[in-house]
mmCIF file of the N, C-alpha and C atoms, coordinates in Angstrom:
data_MODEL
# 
_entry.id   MODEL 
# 
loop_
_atom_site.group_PDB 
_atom_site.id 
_atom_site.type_symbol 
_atom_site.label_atom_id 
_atom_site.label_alt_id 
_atom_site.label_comp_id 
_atom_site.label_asym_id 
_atom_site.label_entity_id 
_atom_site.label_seq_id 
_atom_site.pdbx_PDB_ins_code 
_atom_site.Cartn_x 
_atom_site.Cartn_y 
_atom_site.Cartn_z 
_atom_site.occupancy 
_atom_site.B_iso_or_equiv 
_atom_site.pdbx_formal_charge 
_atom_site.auth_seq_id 
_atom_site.auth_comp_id 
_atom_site.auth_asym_id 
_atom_site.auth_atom_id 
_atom_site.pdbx_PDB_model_num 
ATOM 1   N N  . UNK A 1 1  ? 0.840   -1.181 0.000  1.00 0.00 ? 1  UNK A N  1 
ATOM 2   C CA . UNK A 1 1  ? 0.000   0.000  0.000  1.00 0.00 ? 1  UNK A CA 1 
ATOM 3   C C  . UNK A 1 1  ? 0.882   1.240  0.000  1.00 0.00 ? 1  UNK A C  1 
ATOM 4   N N  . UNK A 1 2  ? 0.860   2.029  -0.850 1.00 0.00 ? 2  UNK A N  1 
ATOM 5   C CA . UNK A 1 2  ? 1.030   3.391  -1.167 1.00 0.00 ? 2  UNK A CA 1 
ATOM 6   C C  . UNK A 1 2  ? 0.917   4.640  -0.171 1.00 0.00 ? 2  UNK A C  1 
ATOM 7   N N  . UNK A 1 3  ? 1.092   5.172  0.631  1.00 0.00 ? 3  UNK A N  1 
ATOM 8   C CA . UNK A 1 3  ? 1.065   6.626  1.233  1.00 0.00 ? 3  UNK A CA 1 
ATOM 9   C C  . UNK A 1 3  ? 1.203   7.632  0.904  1.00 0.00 ? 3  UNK A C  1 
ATOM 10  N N  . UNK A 1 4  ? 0.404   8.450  -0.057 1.00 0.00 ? 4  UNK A N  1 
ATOM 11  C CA . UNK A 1 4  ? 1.238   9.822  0.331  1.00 0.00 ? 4  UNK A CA 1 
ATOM 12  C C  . UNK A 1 4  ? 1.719   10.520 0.800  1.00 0.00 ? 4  UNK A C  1 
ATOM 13  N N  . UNK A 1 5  ? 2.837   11.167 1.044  1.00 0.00 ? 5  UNK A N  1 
ATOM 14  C CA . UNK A 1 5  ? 4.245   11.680 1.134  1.00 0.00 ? 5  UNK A CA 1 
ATOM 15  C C  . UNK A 1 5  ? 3.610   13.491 1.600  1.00 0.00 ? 5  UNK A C  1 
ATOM 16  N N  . UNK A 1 6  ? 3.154   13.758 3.001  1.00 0.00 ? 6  UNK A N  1 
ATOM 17  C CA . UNK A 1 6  ? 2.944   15.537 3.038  1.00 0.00 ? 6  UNK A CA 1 
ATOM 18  C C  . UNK A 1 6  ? 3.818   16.270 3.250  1.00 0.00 ? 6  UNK A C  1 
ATOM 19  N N  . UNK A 1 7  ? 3.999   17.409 2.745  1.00 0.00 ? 7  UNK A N  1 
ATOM 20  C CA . UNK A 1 7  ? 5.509   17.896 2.981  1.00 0.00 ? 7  UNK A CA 1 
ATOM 21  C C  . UNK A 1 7  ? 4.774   18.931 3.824  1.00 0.00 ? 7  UNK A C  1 
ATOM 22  N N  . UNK A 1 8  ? 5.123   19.257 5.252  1.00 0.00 ? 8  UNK A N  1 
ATOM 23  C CA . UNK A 1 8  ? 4.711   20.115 5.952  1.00 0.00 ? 8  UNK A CA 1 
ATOM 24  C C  . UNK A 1 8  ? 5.921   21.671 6.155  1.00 0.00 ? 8  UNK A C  1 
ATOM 25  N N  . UNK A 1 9  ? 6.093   21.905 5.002  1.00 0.00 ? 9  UNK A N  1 
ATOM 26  C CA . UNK A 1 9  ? 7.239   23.230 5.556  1.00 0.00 ? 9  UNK A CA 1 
ATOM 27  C C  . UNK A 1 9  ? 6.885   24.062 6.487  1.00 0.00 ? 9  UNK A C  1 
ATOM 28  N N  . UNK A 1 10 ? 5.860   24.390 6.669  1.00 0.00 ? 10 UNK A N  1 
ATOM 29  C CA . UNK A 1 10 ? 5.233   25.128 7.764  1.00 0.00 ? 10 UNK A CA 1 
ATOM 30  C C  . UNK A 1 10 ? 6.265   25.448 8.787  1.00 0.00 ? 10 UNK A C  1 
ATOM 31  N N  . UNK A 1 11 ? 6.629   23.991 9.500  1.00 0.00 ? 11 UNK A N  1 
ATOM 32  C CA . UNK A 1 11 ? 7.667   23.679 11.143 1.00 0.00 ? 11 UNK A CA 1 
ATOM 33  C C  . UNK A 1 11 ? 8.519   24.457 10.786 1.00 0.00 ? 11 UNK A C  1 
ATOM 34  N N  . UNK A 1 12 ? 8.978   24.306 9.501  1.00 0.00 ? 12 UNK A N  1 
ATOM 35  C CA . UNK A 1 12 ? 10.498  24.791 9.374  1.00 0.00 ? 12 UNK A CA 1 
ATOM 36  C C  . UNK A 1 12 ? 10.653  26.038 9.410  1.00 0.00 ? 12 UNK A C  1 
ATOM 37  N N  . UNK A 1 13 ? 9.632   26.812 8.911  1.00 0.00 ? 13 UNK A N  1 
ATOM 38  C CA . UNK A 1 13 ? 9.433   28.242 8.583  1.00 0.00 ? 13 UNK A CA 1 
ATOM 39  C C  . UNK A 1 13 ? 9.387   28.631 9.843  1.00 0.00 ? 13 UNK A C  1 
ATOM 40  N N  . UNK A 1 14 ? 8.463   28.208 10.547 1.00 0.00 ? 14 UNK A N  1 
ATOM 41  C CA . UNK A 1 14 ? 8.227   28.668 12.037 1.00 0.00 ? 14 UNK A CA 1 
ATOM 42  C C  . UNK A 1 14 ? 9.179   28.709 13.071 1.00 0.00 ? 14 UNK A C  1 
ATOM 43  N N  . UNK A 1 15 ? 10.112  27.490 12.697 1.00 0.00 ? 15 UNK A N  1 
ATOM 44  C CA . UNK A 1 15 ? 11.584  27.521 13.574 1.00 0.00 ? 15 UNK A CA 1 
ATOM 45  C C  . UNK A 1 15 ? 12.335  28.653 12.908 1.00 0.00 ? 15 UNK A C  1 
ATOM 46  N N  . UNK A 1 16 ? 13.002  28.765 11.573 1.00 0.00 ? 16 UNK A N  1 
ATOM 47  C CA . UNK A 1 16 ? 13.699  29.877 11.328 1.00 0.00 ? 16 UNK A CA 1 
ATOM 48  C C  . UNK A 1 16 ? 12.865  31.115 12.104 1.00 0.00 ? 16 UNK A C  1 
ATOM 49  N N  . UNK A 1 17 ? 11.972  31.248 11.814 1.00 0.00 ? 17 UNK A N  1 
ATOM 50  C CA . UNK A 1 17 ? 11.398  32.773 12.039 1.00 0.00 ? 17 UNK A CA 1 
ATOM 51  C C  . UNK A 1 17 ? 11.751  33.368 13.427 1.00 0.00 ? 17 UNK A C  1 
ATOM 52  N N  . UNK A 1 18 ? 11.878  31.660 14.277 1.00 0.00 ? 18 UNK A N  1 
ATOM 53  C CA . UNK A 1 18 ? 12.204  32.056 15.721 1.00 0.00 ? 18 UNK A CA 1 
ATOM 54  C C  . UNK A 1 18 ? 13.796  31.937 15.918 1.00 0.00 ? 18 UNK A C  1 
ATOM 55  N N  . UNK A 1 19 ? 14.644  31.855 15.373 1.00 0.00 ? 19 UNK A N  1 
ATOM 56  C CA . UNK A 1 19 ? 15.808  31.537 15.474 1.00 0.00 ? 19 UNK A CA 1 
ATOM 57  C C  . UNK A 1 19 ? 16.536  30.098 16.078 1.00 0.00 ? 19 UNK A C  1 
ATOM 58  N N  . UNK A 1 20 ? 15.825  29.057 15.726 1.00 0.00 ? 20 UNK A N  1 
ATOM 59  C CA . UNK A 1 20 ? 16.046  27.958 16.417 1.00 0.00 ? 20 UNK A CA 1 
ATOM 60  C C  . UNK A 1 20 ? 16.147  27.237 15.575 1.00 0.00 ? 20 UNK A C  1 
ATOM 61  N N  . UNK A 1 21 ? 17.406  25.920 16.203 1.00 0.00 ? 21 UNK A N  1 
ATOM 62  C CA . UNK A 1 21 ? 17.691  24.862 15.246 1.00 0.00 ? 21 UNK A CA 1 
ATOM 63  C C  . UNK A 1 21 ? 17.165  23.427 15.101 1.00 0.00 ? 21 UNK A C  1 
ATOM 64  N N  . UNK A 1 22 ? 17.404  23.034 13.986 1.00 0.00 ? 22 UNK A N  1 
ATOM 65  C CA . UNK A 1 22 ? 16.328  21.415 14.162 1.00 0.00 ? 22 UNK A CA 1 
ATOM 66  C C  . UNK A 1 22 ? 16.922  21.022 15.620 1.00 0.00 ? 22 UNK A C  1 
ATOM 67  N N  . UNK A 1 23 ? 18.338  21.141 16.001 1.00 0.00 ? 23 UNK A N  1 
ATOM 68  C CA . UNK A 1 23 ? 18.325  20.076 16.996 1.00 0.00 ? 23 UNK A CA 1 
ATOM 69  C C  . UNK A 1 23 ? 17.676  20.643 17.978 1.00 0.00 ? 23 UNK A C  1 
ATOM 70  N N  . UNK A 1 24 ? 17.543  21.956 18.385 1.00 0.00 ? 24 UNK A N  1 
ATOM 71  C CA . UNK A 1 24 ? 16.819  22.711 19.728 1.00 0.00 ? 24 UNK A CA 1 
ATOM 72  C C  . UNK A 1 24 ? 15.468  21.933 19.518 1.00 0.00 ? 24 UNK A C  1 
ATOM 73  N N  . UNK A 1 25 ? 15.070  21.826 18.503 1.00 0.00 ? 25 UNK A N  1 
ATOM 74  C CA . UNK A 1 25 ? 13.764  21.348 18.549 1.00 0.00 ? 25 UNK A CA 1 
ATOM 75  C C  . UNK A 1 25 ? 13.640  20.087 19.000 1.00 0.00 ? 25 UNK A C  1 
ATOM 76  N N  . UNK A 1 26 ? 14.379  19.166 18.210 1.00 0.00 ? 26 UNK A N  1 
ATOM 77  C CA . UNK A 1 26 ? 14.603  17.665 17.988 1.00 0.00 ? 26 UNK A CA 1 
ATOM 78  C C  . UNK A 1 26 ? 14.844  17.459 19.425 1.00 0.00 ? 26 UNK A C  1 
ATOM 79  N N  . UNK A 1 27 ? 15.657  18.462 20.226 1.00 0.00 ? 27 UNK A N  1 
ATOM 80  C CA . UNK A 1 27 ? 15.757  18.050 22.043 1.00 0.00 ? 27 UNK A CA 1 
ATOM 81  C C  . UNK A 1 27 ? 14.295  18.245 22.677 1.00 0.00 ? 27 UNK A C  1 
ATOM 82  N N  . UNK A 1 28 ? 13.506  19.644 22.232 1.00 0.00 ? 28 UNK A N  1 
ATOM 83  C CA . UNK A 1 28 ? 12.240  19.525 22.737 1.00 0.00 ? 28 UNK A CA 1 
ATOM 84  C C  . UNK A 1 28 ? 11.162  18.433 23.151 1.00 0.00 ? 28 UNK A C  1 
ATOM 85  N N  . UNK A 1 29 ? 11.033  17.642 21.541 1.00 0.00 ? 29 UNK A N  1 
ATOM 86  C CA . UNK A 1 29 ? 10.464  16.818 21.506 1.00 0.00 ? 29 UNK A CA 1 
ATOM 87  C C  . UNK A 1 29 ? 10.858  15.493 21.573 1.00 0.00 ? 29 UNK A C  1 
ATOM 88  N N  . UNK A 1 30 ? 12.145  15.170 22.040 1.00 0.00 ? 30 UNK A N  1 
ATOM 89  C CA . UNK A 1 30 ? 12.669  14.189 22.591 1.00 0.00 ? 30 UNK A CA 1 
ATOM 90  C C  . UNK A 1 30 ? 12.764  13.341 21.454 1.00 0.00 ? 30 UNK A C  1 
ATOM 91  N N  . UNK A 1 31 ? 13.181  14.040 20.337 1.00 0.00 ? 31 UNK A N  1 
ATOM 92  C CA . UNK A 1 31 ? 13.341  13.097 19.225 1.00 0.00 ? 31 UNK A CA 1 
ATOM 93  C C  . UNK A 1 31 ? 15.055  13.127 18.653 1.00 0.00 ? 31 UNK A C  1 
ATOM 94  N N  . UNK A 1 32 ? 15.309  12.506 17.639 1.00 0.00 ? 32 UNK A N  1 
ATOM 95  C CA . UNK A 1 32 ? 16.526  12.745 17.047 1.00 0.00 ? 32 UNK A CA 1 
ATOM 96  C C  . UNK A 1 32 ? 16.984  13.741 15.866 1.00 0.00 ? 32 UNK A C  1 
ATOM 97  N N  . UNK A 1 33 ? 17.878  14.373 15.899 1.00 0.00 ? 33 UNK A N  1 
ATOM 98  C CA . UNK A 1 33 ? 17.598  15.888 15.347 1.00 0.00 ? 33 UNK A CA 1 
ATOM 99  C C  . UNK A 1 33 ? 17.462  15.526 13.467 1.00 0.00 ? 33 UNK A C  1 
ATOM 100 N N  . UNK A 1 34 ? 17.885  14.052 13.073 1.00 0.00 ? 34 UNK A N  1 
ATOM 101 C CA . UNK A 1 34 ? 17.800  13.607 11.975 1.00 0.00 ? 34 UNK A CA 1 
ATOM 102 C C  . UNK A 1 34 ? 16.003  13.249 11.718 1.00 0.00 ? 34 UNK A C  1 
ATOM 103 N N  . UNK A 1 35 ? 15.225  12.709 12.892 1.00 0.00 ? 35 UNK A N  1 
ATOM 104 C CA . UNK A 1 35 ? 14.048  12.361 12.578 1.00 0.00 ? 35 UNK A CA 1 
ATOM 105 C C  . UNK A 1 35 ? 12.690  13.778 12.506 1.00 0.00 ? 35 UNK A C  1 
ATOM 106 N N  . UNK A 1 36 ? 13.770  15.026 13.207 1.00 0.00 ? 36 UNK A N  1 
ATOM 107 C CA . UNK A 1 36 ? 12.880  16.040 13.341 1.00 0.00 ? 36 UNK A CA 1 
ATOM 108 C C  . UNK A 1 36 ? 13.377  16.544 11.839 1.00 0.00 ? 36 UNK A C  1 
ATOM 109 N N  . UNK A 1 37 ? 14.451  16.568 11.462 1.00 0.00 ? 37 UNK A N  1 
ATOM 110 C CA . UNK A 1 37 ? 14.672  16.851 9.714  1.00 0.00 ? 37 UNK A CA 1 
ATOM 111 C C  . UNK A 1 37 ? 13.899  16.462 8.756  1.00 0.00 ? 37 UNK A C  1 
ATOM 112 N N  . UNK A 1 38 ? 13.363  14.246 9.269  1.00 0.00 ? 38 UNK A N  1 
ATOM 113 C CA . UNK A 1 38 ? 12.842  14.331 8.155  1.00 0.00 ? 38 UNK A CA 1 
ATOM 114 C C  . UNK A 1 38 ? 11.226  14.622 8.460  1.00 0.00 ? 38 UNK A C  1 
ATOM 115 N N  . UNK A 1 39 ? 10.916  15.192 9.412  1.00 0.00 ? 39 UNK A N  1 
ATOM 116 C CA . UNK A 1 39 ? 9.330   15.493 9.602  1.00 0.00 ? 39 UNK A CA 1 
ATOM 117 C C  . UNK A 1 39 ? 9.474   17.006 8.410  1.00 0.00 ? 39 UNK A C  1 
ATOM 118 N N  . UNK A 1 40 ? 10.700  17.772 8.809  1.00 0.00 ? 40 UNK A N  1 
ATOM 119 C CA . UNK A 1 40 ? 9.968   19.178 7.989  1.00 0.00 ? 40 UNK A CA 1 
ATOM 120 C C  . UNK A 1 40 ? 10.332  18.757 6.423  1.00 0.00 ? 40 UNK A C  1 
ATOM 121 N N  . UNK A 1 41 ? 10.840  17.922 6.070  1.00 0.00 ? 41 UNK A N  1 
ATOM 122 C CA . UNK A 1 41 ? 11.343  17.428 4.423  1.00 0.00 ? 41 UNK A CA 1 
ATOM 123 C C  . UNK A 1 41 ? 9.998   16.687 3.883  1.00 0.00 ? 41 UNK A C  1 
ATOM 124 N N  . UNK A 1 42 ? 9.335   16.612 4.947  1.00 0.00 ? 42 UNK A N  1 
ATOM 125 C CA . UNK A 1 42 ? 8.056   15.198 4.402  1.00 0.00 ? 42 UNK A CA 1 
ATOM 126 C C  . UNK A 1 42 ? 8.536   13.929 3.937  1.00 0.00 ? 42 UNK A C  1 
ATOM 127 N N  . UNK A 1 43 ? 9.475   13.740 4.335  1.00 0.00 ? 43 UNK A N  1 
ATOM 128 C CA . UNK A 1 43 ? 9.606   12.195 4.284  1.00 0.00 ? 43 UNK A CA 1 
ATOM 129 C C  . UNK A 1 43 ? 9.084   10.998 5.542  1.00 0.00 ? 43 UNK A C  1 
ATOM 130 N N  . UNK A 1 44 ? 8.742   11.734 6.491  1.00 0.00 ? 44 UNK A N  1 
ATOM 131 C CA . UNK A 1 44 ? 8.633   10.996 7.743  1.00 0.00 ? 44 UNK A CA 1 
ATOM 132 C C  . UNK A 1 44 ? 7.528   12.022 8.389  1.00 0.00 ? 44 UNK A C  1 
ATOM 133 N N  . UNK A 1 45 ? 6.149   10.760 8.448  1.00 0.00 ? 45 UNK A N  1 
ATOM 134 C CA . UNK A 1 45 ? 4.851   12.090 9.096  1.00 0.00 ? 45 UNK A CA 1 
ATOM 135 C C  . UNK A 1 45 ? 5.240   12.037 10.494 1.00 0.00 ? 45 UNK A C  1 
ATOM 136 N N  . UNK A 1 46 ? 4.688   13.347 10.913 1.00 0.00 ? 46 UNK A N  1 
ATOM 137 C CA . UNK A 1 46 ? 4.779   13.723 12.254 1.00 0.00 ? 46 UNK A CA 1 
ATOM 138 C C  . UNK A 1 46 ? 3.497   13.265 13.029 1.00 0.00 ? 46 UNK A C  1 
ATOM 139 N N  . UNK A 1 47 ? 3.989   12.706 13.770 1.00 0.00 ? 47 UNK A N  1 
ATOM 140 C CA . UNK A 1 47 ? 2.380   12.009 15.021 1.00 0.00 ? 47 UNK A CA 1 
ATOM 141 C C  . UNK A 1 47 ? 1.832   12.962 15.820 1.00 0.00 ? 47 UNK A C  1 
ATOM 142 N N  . UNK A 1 48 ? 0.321   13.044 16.026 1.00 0.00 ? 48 UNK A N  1 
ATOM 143 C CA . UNK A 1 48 ? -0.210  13.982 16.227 1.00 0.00 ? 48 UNK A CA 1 
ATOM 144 C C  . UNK A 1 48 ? 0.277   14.838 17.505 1.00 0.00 ? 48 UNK A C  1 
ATOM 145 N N  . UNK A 1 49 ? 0.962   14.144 18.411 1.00 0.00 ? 49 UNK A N  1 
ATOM 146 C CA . UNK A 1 49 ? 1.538   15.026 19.728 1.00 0.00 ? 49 UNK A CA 1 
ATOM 147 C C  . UNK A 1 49 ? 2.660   15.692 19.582 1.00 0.00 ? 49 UNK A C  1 
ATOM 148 N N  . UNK A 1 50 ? 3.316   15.622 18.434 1.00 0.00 ? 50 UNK A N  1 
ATOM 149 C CA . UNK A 1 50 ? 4.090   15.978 17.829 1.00 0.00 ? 50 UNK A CA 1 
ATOM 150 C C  . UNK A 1 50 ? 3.674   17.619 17.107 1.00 0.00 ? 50 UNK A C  1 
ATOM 151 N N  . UNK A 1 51 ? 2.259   17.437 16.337 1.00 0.00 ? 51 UNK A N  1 
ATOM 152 C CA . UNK A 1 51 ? 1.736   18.279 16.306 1.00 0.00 ? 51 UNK A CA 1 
ATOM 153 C C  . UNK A 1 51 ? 1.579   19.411 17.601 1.00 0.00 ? 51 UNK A C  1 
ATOM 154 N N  . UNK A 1 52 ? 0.430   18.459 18.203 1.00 0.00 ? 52 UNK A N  1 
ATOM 155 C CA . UNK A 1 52 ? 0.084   19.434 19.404 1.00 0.00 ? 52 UNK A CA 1 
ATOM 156 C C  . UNK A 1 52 ? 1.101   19.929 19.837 1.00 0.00 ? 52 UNK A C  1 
ATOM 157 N N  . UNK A 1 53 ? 2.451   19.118 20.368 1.00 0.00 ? 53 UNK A N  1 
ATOM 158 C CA . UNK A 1 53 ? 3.626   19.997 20.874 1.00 0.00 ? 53 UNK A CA 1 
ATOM 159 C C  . UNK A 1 53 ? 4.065   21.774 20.810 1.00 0.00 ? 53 UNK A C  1 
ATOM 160 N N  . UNK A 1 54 ? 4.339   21.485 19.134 1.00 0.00 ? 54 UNK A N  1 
ATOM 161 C CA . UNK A 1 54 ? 4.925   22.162 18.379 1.00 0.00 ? 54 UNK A CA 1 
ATOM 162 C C  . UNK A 1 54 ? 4.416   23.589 18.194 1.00 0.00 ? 54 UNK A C  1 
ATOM 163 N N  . UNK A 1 55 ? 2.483   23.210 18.301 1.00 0.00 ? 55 UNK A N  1 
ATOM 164 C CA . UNK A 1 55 ? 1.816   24.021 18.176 1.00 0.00 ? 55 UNK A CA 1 
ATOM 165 C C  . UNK A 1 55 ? 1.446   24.740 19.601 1.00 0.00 ? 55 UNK A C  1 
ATOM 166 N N  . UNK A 1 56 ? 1.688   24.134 20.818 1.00 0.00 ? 56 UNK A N  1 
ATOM 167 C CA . UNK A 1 56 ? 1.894   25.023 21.955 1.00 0.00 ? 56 UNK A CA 1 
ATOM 168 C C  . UNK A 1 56 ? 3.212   25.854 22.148 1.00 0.00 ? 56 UNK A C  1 
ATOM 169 N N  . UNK A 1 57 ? 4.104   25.198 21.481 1.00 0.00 ? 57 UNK A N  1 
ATOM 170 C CA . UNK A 1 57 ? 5.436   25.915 21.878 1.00 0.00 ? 57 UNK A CA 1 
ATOM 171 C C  . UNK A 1 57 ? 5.824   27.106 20.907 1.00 0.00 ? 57 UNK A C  1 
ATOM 172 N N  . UNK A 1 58 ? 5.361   26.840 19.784 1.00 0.00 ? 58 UNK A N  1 
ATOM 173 C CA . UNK A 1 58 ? 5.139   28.215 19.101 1.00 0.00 ? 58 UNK A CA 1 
ATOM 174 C C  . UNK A 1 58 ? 3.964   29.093 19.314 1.00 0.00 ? 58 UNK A C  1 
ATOM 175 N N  . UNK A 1 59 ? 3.014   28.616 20.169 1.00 0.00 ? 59 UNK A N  1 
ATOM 176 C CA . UNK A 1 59 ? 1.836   29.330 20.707 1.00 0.00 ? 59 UNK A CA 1 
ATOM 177 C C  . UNK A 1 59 ? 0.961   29.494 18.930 1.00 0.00 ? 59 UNK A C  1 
ATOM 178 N N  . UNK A 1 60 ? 0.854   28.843 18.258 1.00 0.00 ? 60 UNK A N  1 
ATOM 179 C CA . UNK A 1 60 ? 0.095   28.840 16.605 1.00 0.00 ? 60 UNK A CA 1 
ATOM 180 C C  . UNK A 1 60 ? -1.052  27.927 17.030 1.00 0.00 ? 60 UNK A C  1 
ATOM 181 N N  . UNK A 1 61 ? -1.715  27.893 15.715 1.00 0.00 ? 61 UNK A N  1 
ATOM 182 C CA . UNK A 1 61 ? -3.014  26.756 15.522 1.00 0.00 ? 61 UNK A CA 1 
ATOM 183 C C  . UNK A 1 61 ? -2.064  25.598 15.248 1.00 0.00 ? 61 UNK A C  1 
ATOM 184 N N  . UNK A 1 62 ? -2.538  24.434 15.084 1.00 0.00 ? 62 UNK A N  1 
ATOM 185 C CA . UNK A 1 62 ? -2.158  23.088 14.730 1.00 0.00 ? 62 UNK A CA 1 
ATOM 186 C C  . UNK A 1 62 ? -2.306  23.045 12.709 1.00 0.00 ? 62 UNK A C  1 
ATOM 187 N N  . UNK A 1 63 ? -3.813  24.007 12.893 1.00 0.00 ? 63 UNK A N  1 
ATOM 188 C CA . UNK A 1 63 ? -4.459  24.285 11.362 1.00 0.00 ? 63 UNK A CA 1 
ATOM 189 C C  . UNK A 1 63 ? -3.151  25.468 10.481 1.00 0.00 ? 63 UNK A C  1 
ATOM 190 N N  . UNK A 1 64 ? -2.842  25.953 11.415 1.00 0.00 ? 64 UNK A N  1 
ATOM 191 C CA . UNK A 1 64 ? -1.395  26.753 11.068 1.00 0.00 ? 64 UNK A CA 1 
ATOM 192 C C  . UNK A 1 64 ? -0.086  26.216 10.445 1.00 0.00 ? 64 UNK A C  1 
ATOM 193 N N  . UNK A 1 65 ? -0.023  25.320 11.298 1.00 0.00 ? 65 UNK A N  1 
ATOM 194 C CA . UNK A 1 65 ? 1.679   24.262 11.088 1.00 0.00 ? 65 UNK A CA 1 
ATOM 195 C C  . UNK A 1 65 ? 1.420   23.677 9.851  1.00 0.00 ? 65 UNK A C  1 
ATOM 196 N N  . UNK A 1 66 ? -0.020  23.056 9.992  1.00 0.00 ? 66 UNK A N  1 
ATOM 197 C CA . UNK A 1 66 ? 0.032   22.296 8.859  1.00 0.00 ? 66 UNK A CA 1 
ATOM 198 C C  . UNK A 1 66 ? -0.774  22.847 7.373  1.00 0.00 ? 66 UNK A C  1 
ATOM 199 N N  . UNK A 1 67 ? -0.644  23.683 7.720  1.00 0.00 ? 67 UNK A N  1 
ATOM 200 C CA . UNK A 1 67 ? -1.262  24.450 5.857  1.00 0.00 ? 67 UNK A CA 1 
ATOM 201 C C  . UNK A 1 67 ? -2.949  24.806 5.843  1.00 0.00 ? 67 UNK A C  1 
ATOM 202 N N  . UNK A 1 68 ? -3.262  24.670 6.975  1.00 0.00 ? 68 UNK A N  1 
ATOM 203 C CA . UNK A 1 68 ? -5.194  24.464 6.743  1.00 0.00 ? 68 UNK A CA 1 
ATOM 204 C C  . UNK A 1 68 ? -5.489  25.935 6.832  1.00 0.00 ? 68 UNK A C  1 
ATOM 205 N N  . UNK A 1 69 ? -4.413  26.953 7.456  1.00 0.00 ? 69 UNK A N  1 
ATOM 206 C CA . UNK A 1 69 ? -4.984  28.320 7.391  1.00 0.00 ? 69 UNK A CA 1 
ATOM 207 C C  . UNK A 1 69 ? -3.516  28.964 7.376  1.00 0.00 ? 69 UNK A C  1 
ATOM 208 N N  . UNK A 1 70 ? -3.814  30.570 6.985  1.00 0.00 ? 70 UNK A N  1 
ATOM 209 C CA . UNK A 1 70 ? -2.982  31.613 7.065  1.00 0.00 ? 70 UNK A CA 1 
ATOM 210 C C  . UNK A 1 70 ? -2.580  31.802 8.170  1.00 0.00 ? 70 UNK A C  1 
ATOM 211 N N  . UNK A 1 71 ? -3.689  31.923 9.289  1.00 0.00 ? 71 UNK A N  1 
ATOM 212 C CA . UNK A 1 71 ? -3.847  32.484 10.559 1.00 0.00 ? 71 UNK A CA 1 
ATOM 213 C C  . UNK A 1 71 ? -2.737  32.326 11.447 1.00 0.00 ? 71 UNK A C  1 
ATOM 214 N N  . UNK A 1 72 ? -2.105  32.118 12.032 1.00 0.00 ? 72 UNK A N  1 
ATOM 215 C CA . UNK A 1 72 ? -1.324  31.460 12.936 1.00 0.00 ? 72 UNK A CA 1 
ATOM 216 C C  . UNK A 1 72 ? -1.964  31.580 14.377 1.00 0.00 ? 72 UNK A C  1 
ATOM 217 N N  . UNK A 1 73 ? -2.476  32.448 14.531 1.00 0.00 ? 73 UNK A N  1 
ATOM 218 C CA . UNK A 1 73 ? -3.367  32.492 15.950 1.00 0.00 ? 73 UNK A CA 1 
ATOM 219 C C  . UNK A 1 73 ? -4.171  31.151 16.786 1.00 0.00 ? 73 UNK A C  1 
ATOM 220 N N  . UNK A 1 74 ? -3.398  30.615 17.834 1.00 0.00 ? 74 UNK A N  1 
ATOM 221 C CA . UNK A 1 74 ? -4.520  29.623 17.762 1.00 0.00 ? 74 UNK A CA 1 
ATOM 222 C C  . UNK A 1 74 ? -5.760  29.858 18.689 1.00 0.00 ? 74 UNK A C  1 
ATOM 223 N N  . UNK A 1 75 ? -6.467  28.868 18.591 1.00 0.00 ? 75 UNK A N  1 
ATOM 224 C CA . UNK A 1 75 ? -7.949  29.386 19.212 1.00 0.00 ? 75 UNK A CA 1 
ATOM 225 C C  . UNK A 1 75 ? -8.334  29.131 20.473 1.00 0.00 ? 75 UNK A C  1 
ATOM 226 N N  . UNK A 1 76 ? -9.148  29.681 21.048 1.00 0.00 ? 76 UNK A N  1 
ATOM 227 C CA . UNK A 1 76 ? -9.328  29.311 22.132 1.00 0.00 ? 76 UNK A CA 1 
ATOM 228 C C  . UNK A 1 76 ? -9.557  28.531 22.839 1.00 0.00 ? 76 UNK A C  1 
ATOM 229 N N  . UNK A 1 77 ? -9.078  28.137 24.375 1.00 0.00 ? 77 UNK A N  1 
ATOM 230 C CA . UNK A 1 77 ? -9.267  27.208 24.843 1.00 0.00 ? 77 UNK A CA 1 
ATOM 231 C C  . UNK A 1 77 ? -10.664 27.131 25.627 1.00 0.00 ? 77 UNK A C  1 
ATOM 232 N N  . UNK A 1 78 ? -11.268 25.970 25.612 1.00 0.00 ? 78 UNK A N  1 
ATOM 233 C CA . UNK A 1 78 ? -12.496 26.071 26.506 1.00 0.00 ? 78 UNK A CA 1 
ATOM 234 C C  . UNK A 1 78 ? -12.102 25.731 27.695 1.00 0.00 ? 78 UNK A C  1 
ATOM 235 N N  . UNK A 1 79 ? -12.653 26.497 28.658 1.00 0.00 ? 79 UNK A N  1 
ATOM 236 C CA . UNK A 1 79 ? -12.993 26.133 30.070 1.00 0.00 ? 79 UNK A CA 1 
ATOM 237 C C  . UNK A 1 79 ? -13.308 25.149 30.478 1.00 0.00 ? 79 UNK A C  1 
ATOM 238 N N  . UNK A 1 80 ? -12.495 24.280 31.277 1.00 0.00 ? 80 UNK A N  1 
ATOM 239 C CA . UNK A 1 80 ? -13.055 23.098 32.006 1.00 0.00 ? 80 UNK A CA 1 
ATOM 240 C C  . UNK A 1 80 ? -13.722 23.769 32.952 1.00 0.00 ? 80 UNK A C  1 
ATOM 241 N N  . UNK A 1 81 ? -15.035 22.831 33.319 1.00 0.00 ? 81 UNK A N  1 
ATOM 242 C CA . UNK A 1 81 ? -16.012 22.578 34.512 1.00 0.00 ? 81 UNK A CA 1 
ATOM 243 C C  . UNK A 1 81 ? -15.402 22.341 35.597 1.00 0.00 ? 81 UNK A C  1 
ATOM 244 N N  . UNK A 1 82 ? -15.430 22.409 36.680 1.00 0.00 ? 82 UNK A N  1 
ATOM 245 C CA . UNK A 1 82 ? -15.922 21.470 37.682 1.00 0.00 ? 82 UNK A CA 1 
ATOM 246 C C  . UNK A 1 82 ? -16.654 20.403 38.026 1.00 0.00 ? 82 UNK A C  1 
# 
């Protein structure tokens, strides 16, 4: 079976913009600074906590990182109950 291949440049853009290197990242997320390379090349998908991570630590949408909007703002959180 076949996969298509997403190339998410998004990460990468978002790390330059902040001045940080794959490996600063690749330490963040407790990965290897070769496997956080090939997440922004699209050779290797990124798992969704990976997402979420990325997208708290740059404070963005998730819909941001990955191409679904311009916005980078992410949205609000709802209030837990009691």
């Amino acid at each position: 079976m076949r996969t298509e291949i997403l190339k998410y440049g998004r990460i990468r853009d978002v790390r330059n913009d902040r001045g940080l290197t794959q490996a600063q990242i690749a330490e963040f997320l407790h990965v290897s600074q070769n496997t956080y390379s090939q997440y922004e090349i699209g050779t290797t998908r990124f798992p969704l906590d990976v997402v979420v991570k990325l997208a708290e630590y740059y404070n963005v949408s998730m819909d941001y990182l990955v191409g679904l909007t311009d916005d980078p703002a992410p949205y609000p959180r709802k209030r837990r109950q009691p």
